[in-house]
N, C-alpha and C positions, 0 to 999 in steps of 0.2 A: 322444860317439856311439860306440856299439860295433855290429861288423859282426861278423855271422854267415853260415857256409853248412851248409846242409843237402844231402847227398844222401839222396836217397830211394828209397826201394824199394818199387815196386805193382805190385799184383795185377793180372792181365792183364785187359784190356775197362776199366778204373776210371783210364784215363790219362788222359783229354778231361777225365772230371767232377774229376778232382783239379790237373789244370791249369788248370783256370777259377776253381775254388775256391781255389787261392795267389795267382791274379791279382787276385782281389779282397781279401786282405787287407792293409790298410796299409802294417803292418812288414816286407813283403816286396816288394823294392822291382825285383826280376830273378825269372826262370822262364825256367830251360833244360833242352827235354826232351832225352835222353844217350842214346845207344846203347852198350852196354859192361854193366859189373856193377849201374849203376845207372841208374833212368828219367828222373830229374827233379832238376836240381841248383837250389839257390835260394839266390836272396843278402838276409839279414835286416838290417837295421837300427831299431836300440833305443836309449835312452837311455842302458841298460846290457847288461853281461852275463847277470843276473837276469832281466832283460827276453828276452832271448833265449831263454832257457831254458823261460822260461813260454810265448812263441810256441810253441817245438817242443812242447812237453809236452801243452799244453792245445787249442792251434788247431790243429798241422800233424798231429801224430799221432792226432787224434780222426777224422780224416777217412775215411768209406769208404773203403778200397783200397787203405792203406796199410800194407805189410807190416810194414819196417825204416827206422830214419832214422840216419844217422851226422851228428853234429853239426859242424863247425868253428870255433873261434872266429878271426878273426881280432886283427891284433895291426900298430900302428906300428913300434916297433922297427927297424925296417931303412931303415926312411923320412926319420928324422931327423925325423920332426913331435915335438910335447910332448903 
């Protein structure tokens, strides 16, 4: 399982309909809308990183209202899992 976050960046009035529209897609599994340099942070999960990449490319950025997206991937490493 690979986890991803997005923050995102939208255009003002297009919060509500771009917040309901991440809530309903599968592989997003968190929606937190942010105060600061970005609107909307999200937390993805996929089977992979490829996977990820197509969520942000194809689903999250296709959406009305969405200006900029910064991707993160996460990573175990520190956790000690395999």
């Amino acid at each position: 399982m690979a986890i991803g976050f997005a923050l995102l960046s939208i255009s003002p009035l297009n919060e509500k309909e771009v917040f309901d529209a991440l809530n309903k897609m599968p592989e997003v599994s968190e929606v937190h809308p942010l105060f600061g340099e970005y609107d909307i942070l999200v937390k993805i999960e996929c089977e992979g990183i490829d996977e990820i990449g197509e969520v942000v490319i194809k689903k999250i950025r296709s959406l009305k209202g969405i200006v900029d997206t910064k991707t993160l991937i996460g990573t175990k490493s520190l956790t000690g899992e395999n």
